[in-house]
N, C-alpha and C positions, 0 to 999 in steps of 0.2 A: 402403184396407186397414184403417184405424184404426177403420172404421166396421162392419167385417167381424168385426174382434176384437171391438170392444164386443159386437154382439150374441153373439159365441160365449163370452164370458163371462157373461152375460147367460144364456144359456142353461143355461151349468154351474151357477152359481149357485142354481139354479133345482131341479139334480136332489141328491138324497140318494143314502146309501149303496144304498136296495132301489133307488131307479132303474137306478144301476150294473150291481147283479147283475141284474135285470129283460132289462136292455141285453146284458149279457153272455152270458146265456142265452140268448136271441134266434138268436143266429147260427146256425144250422142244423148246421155242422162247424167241424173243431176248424183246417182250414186258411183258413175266410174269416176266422174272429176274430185266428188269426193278423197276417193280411193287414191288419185292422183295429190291430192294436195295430200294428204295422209304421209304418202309415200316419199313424199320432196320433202317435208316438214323432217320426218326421221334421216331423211341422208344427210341435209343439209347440217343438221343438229351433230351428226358423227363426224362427220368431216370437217367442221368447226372445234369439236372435242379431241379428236384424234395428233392435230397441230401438222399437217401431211408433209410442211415445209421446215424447214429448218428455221430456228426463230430470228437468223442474223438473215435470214434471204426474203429481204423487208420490202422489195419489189413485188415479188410473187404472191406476200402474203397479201401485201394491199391490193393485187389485183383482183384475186381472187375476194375478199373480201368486199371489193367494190360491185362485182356484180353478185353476190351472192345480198347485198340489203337491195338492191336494184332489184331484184327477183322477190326477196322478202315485201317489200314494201308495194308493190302489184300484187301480190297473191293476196296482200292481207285487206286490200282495195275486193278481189272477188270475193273472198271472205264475207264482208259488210252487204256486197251484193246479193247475194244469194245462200248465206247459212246465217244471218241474224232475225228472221222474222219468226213470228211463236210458231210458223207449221214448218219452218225448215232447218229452222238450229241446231247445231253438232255441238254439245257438250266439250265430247272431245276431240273436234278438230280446232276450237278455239284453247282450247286446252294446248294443244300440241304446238298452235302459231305462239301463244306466249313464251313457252317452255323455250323456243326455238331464237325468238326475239332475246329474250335476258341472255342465253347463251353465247347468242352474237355479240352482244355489247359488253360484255364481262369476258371475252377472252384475251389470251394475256399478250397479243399483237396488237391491239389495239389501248393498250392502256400506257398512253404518251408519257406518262410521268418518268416511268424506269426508266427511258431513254436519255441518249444524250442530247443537250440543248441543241446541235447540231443538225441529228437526224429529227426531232420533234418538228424544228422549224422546215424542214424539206419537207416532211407529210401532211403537214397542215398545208404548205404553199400547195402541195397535188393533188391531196386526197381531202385533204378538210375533217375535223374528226366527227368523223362516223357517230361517235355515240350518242353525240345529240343528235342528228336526225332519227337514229332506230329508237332513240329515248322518248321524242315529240310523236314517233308512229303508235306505239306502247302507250304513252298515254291517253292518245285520241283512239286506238281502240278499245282502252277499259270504257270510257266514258260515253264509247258507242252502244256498251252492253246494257245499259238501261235495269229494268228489273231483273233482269239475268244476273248481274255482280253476285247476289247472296249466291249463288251458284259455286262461284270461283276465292266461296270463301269457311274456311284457314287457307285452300288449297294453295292459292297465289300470292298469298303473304310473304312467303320464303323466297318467292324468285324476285318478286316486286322488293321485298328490304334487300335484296344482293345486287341489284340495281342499283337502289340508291347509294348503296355505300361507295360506290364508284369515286373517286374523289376527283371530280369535273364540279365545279359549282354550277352550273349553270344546269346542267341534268337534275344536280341534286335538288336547286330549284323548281325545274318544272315537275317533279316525279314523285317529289314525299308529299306534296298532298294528298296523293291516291291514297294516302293511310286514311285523311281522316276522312274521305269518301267512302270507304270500306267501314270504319268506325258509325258513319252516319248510316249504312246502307241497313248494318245489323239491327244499330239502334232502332231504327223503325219500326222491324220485324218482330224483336222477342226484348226491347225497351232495358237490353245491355249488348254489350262486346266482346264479353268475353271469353267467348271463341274467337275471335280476331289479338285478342290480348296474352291469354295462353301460348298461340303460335308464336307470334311475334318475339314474345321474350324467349322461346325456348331457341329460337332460329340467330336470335341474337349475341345470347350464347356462345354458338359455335363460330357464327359467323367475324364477332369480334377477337377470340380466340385464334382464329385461323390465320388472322393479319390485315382484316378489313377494318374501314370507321377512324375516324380520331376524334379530335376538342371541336373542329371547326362542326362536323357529322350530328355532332352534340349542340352545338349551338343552334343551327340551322332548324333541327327536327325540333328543339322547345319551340323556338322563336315562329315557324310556319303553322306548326301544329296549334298551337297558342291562338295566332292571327285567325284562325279557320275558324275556332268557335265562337269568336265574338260574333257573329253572326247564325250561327242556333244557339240560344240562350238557354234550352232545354238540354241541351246536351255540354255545355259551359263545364259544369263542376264535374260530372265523371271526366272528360276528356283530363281539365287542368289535373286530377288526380292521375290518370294514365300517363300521362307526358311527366309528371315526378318521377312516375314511380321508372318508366323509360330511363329517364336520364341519369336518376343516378344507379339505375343497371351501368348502364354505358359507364356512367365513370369510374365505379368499381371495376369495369373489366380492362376499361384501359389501363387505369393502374398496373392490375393482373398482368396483363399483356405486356407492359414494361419491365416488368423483373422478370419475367416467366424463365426469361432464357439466360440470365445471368448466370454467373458461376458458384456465386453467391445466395442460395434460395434463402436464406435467412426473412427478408423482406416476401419475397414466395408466399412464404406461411401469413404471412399477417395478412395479403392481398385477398388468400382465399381462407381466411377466416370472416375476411369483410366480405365476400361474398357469398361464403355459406349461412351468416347470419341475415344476410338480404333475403336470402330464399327461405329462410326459418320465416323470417317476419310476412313475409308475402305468401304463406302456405305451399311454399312448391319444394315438396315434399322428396320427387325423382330428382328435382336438381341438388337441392338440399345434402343428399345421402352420395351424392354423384361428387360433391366438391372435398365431402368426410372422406374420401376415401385418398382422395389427390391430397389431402392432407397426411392423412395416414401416411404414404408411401412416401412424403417428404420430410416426413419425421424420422422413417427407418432408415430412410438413407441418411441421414445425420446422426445414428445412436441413438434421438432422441425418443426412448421406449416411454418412459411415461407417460409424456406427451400423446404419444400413438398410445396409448392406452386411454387417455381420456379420451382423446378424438373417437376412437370405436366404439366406448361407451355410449356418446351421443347415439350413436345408431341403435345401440343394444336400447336402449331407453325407449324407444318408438316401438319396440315389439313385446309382445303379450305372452305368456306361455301358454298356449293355446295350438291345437293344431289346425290354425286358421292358414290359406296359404298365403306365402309370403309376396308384397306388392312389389318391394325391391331388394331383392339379393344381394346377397355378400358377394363383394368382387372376390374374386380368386379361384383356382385351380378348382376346388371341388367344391364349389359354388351350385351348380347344375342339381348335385344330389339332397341339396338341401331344401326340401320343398314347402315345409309349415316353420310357420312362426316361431313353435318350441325348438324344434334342429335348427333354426338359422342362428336365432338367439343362445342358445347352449355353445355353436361353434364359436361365436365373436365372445362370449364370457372364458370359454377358455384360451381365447389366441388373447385377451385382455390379460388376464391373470400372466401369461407367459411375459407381455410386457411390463407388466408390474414387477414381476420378478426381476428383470432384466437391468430394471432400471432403479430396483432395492427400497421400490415402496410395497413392503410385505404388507403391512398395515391395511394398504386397498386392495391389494391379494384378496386377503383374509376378507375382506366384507363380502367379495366379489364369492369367495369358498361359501360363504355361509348360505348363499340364497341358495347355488348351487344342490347344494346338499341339501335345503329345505324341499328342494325340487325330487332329488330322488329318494328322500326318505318319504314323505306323505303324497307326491304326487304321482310317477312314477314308480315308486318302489323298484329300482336298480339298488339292491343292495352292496352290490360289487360296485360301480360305479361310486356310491355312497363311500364307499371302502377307498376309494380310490382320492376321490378329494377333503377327505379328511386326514390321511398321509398329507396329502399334498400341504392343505392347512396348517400340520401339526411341523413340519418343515421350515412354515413361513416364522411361527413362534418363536421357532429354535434360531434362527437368524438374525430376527430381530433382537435377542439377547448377544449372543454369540460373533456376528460380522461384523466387523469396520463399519460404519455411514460418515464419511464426514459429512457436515452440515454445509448448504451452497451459502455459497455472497449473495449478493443482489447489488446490483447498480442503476443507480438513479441516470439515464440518457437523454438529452436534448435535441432535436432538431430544428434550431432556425436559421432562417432566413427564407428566400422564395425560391431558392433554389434546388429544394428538395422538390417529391415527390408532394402532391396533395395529401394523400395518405398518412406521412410522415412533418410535413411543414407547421413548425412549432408548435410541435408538441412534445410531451414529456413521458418516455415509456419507463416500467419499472422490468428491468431484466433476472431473470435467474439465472446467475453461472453455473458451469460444469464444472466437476469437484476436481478441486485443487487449481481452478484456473484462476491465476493470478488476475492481478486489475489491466497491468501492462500488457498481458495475449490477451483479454480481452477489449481492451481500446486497441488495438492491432486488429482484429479480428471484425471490430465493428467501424473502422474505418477503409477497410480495403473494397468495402463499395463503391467508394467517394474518396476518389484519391485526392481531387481539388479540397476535400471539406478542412475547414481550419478548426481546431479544438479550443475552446475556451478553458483559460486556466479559473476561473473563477469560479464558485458553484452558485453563487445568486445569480435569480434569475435577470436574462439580458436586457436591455433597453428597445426603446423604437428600430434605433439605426441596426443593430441587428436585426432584427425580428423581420424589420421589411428593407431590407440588403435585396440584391440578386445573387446573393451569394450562398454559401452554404458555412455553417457553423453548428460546431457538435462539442454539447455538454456531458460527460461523464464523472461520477462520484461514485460511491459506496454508499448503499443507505442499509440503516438494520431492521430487520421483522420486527414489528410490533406484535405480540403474541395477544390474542382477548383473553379477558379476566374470563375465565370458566370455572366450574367447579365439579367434576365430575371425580379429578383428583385430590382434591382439596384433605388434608388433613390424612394424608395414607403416607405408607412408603415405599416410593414406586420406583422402580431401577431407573439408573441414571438413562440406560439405551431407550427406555420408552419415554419420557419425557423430551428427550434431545428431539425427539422426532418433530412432535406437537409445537415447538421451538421455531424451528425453519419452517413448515409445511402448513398450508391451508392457513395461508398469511393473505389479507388484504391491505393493512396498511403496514406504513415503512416511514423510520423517521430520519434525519440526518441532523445532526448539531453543531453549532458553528459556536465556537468560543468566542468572544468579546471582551475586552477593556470597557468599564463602564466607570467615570468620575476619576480622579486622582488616585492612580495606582501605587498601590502599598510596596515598596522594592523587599521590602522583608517577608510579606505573606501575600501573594497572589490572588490566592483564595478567596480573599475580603471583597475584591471588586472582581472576580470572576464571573460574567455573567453568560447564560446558554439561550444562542436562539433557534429553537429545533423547528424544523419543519417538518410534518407530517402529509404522506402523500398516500391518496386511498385509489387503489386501482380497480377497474372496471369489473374485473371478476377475480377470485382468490389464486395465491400461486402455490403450487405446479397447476397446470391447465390444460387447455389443447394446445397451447402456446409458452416460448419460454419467455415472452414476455406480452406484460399488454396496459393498454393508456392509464392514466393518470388522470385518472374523473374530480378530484378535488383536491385540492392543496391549504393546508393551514396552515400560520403559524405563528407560536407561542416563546413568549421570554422566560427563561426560567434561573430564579432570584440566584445568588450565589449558596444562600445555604438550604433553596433545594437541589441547585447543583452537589451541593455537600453529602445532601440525605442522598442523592442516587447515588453518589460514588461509594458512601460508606455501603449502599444495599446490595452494589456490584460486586465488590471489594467481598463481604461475606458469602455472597454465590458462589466465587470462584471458589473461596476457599471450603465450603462446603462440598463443590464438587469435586475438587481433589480429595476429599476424604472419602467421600461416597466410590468414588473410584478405584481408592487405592484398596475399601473394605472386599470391593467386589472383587477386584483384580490382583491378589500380593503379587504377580509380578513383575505388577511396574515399574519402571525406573523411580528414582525415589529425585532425580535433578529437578523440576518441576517442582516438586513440595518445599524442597530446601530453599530454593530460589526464592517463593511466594512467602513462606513464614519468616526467613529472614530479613527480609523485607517489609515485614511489619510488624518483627518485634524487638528489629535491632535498636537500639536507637541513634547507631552513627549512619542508619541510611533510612530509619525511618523520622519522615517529618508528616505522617497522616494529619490525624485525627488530634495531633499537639497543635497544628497551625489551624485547627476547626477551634480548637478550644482559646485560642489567641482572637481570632475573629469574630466568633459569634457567643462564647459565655460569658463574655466580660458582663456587667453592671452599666457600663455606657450603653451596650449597644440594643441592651432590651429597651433601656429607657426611649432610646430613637424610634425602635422598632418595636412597641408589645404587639401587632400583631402577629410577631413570628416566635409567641411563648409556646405553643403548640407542636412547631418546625423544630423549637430547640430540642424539645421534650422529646420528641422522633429520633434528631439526631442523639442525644445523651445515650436512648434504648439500642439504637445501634450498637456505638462504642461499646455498651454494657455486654451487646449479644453476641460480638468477639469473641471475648475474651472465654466462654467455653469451647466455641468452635476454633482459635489458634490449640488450647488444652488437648483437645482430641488429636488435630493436626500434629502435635509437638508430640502426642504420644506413638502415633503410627509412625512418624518420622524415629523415633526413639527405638522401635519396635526392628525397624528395616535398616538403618543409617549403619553400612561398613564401620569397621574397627579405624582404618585410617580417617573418617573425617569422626571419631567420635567428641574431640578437640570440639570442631565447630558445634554440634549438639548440643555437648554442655553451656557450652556459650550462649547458645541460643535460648537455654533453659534459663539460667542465670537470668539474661535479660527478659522473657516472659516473668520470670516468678517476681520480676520488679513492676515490671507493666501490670500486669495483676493484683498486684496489691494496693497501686494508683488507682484503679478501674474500678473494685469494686468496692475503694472505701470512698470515691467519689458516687459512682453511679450506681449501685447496688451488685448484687451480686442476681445473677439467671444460671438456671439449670435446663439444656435441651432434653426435648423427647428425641428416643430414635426410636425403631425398632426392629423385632429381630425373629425370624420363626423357624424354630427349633428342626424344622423339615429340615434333609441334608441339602446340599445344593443349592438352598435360597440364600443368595445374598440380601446383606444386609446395609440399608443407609438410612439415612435422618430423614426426619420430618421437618419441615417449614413451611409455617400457616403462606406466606407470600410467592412462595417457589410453586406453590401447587395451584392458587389462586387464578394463575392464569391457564390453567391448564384442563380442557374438558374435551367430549365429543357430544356426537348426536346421539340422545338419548339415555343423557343422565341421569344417575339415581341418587335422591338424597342421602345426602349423611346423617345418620342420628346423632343428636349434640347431646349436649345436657340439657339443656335448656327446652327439649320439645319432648312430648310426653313419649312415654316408653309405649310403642304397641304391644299388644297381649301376643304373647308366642301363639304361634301356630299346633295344634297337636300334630306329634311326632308319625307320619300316616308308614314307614318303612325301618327297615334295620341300617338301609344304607343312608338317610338322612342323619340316623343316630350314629354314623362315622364321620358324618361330615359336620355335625355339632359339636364331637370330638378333636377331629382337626382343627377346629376355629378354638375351639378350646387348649388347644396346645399350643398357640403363640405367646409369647413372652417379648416384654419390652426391655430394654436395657438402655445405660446414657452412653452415647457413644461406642453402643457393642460391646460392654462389658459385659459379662453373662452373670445372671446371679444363678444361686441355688435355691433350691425350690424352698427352703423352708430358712428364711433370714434368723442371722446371728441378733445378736439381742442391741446391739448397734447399731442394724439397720430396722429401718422403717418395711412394715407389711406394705403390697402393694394392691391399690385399689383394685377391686373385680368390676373392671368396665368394661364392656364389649367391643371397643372403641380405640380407647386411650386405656395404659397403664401406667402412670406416673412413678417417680421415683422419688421419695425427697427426703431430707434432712430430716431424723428423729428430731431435734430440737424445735421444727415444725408442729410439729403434732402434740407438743406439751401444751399442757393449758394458759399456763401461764404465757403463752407466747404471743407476742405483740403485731398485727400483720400490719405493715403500712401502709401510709392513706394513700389511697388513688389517686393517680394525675387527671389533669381535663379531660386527658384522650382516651382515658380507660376508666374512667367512672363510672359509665353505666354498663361494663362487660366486666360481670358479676365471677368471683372464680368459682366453677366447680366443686363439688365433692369431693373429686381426689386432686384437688391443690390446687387446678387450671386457672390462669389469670393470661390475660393479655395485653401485651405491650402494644404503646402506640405504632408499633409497625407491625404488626399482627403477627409476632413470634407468640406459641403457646408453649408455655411450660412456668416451673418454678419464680416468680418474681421477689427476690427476697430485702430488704431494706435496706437504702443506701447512707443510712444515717450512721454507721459506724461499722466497724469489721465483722464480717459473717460468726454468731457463736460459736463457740465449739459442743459437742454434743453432750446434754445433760442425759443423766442416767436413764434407763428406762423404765418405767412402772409395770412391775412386774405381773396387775393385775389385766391391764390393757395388753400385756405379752401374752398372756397363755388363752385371754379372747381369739387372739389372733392366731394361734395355733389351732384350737375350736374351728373355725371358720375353714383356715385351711384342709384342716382333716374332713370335715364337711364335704 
């Protein structure tokens, strides 16, 4: 074949311009020359495609290349002659000379740059480069085609932008105008371009993908395109909108384009999530689903299922269960057989739920099980299938009780200086780790993109000289979930494993706190000039996501006084300690080191200095007088301290319950020193009694109630709680026998303080307990005597009235028993025996 070209170049070489027309004349009618340029147009085109030469035999290829635009650029002269007027036009021979031309000029012998300085300057000294001339031919004959263009159009769109992306300026110059001629051509005809608009970004797409275009391609196509419409003022504002929306295609993809091939896809994922959301927002729907999937697959390949689970979602969301057919298919293996909307969507809900699994968010399992199942019980009717994802479902329950989760970190990351990527340049992303990964492999991990980047030790943010460096600098910290106040949970008692969840997950904001010295520091109590500046940072959509991280849309932040610093630590300080006891109820058998650790620790007094050095700082007499606006804060803190002291009692009893024979030494000790702390606690600050609760079912564990643990905790589609305080609705008539079992089971829970269990019919020492449907309180017969005194209410709980059965709430919204701080809790007076055998009545009832 190489032997074949030589002599047919060889032969061109050979003829001038009169051979040409000599030849061209020749033909007898005007359909065999046709047929002849038809037939030159396809050889020349394969044998330009094919590469016949070796690409280092850069003689041969220039020659043959030189007379092969010398032949081009004559035929395309008979062309203009005799196939552009309206009774002798070829559609598709002008079709064919274009196809032929771009081809020429985009192949990869002719594209000087790859080369070296060396051989570039030898082919421009002999051959001069080509491209501009076939580029100046190409232009001067779109603009010979007159009212014909709308002809050649989407069709020429794609060859004409693969042209231009050539990177010769001077091409690029003369050739991206043809866009907005094409632009202008449509606009006349049907008063948009949108057919010229669709193509172009779809061809743009691939074409920057492939390894065509940079910043300069981007500059040039705003800046010409821009210049063209100041002169149609009619067409002014669609264009400036087209040429936006153009360029920041291009500069999402070149991003893309820049990490694409990394080894590293971490950065990958955020490129085509900025470019899947471009196509969400511009309605292009095939590209859209086309980038969800490049997502998809770059998330399985990193483990990351959840992630891929969202991402699929997004797709699954766009289809109907309807047997409409499907516009754009699920990528994969058995893709083909899934033809309507309900099969497509049913496959990606269950390859979803598998990654849900995978990745140990039962929870979204479980939403994903329910629709499911709504599907094949009323719509469908697949009883068996029904059968099948309710197993599945009833699995996900059992695990979220039953398996490990630990909870992720998150890290607060910075990027400045100018050194980074655009995508990335000073900004602040909010990351989710993978469990158990330390901070150190994850600063390892996020810095092996950027081996030049320098980490800042500091966590405020940078200055000027940073920010606009040519350098690159990277901030990392730890920041915590901020969970929303919800209430869906509010006032229940809900295993420690489902709450955990709701904790870390479906988080948007995240704070970090920075300790400060504020005024003349106290060397004997810290506490006193302790001051907190947290910053809160709200990210662009909630985490887990289709992403393990993503920006940081706002930033606040707040100073927080030292004795609200005081009140969160004492509210932190009883979480824990609550949730080791919830823990230990669920699980006896835990190690018991963790309990020991924490109680002795706050009730020792040779290593506890808590809530002494609160009481050094902020109860004095001086420091109200400074400060009465924090009589409120004090009040808070007091209820804290006060609300301790039952939850160490429980704490010190399960410890008591489990604690080995050889530390039984330390126990006692531990006791000792509680039953001293306690007697300070609650003849200063009152005495509190908690709710828990407990149901008699086998198997249910049992943990505490707390009005502020739960507070923050809800989902979508809350149900209110009945209080006291809002009116009782009228029951329902009983419409089944199995309602009347399930009245019954609601009726067999029982409350206790701290899992004590009582018996169904109390000794004459204890107090009867309330029949609330709700809450069942527990409290002190000397409660309930007449004579009994209730104390007066503080500011913060005046107007939260107690309940019927005892309920009162403290200023930090603990509910249960609040009994008077004015002197030691009484001991229990006799019972009236006439009010005992009421209460027997009632029970037997």
């Amino acid at each position: 074949q190489s032997h074949y070209v030589a002599c047919m170049a060889a032969i061109l070489s050979q003829m001038d311009k009169d051979h040409y027309s000599s030849y061209i004349q020749a033909f007898p009618s005007r359909a065999e020359l046709m047929d002849f340029l038809m037939e030159t147009f396809i050889l020349f085109k394969n044998l330009i495609g094919q590469m016949v030469y070796p690409s280092d035999w850069m003689v041969m290829n220039m020659v043959q290349n030189r007379e092969f635009l010398h032949a081009i650029n004559l035929f395309a002269t008979t062309l203009t002659e005799k196939f552009l007027s309206n009774s002798s036009f070829e559609l598709q021979l002008w079709n064919n000379y274009f196809h032929l031309a771009v081809a020429f000029l985009t192949q990869e012998s002719l594209q000087l740059e790859n080369f070296s300085q060396a051989k570039r300057s030898s082919i421009l000294a002999k051959y001069g480069d080509m491209r501009a001339a076939i580029g100046a031919s190409i232009r001067d004959m779109w603009y010979n085609l007159g009212h014909r263009k709308i002809e050649f159009i989407p069709g020429m769109v794609g060859p004409i932008l693969e042209m231009t992306l050539v990177p010769e300026l001077e091409l690029r110059k003369s050739t991206i105008p043809i866009f907005f001629d094409m632009m202008l051509c449509e606009y006349q005809l049907t008063r948009n371009f949108s057919r010229f608009e669709d193509e172009i970004l779809r061809k743009l797409d691939s074409e920057v993908e492939g390894g065509r275009g940079d910043e300069q391609y981007k500059q040039l196509f705003e800046s010409i395109l821009l210049s063209c419409c100041r002169g149609h003022p009619e067409l002014a504002k669609p264009a400036e909108n087209f040429v936006a929306l153009v360029t920041g295609l291009l500069e999402r993809l070149l991003d893309y384009r820049a990490v694409m091939n990394d080894e590293n896809k971490t950065y990958s994922m955020s490129c085509t999530v900025n470019l899947l959301n471009f196509y969400k927002e511009i309605d292009r729907q095939a590209m859209y689903i086309r980038y969800l999937y490049k997502l998809r697959d770059l998330h399985v390949s990193y483990e990351n299922y959840t992630e891929g689970a969202y991402t699929l979602l997004l797709h699954a969301r766009l289809l109907k269960w309807s047997d409409e057919a499907t516009a754009a298919p699920m990528q994969g293996s058995h893709s083909p057989s899934l033809h309507t909307q309900r099969q497509l969507k049913e496959a990606l809900y269950n390859q979803i739920i598998d990654y849900f699994d995978q990745g140990k968010m039962w929870e979204e399992a479980i939403l994903i099980c329910k629709e499911l199942a709504e599907q094949y019980e009323s719509e469908v009717f697949d009883y068996e299938m029904l059968s099948n994802i309710l197993q599945r479902e009833a699995k996900f329950y059992e695990k979220i009780l039953k398996v490990l989760r630990p909870s992720p970190d998150y890290f607060a990351v910075g990027y400045y200086g100018q050194g980074f990527p655009t995508f990335l340049r000073n900004k602040v992303f909010i990351y989710r780790g993978k469990e158990y990964e330390r901070r150190e492999d994850f600063e390892m991990r996020l810095l092996s993109p950027f081996p030049n980047a320098e980490k800042l030790k500091s966590t405020s943010p940078p200055d000027q000289d940073i920010t606009g460096s040519p350098g690159q600098y990277i901030q990392c910290f730890t920041v915590q979930p901020v969970e929303e106040a919800k209430v869906r949970c509010k006032n229940r008692s809900i295993p420690e494993q489902i709450t955990n969840f709701y904790k870390a997950n479906h988080v948007q904001k995240f704070c970090y706190s920075r300790p400060f010295q504020k005024g003349p520091k106290d060397p004997d109590n810290e506490f006193a000039t302790m001051w907190i500046e947290r910053t809160t940072f709200v990210t662009a959509y909630p985490l887990p996501g289709i992403l393990r991280w993503f920006a940081v849309t706002s930033t606040t932040t707040t100073i927080i006084s030292p004795l609200e610093n005081a009140i969160e630590t004492m509210m932190r300080t009883n979480e824990k300690i609550m949730s080791e006891i919830n823990r230990h109820q669920n699980d006896p058998s835990l190690p018991i080191n963790p309990l020991s650790m924490l109680l002795n620790g706050i009730v020792d007094p040779a290593v506890m200095g808590g809530f002494a050095k609160y009481e050094m700082a902020f109860f004095q007499e001086s420091y109200l007088q400074e400060h009465p606006e924090d009589a409120g804060n004090i009040e808070k803190l007091k209820d804290l301290i006060a609300w301790q002291t039952p939850l160490l009692a429980e704490g010190i009893r399960i410890h008591g319950r489990k604690v080995p024979e050889d530390l039984r030494p330390f126990h006692e000790r531990m006791e000792q020193c509680f039953m001293q702390l306690r007697a300070k606690v609650e003849s200063q600050y009152g005495v509190r009694e908690m709710v828990c609760f407990e149901d008699r079912r086998s198997g249910r564990p049992r943990s505490m109630a707390w009005g502020p643990d739960w507070d923050r905790l809800s989902q979508a589609g809350d149900r209110q709680v009945h209080t006291e305080g809002s009116p009782t609705p009228k029951p329902a008539p009983r419409s089944s026998e199995s309602e009347e079992r399930r009245s019954e089971r609601r009726e067999s829970r029982s409350s206790t303080f701290f899992g004590y269990r009582r018996d169904p019919r109390p000794s004459v020492s204890e107090t009867p307990e309330p029949k609330d449907e709700k809450w069942r309180l527990s409290h002190n017969i000397s409660e309930s005597s007449s004579d009994r005194k209730q104390p007066p209410p503080s500011r913060d709980t005046a107007s939260a009235q107690p309940s019927a059965a005892g309920l009162s709430l403290s200023p930090t919204g603990f509910g249960g028993r609040v009994k008077s701080a004015s002197k030691a809790p009484p001991l229990p007076r006799k019972f009236s025996p006439t009010v005992y055998e009421t209460f027997l009545e009632q029970s037997d009832a």
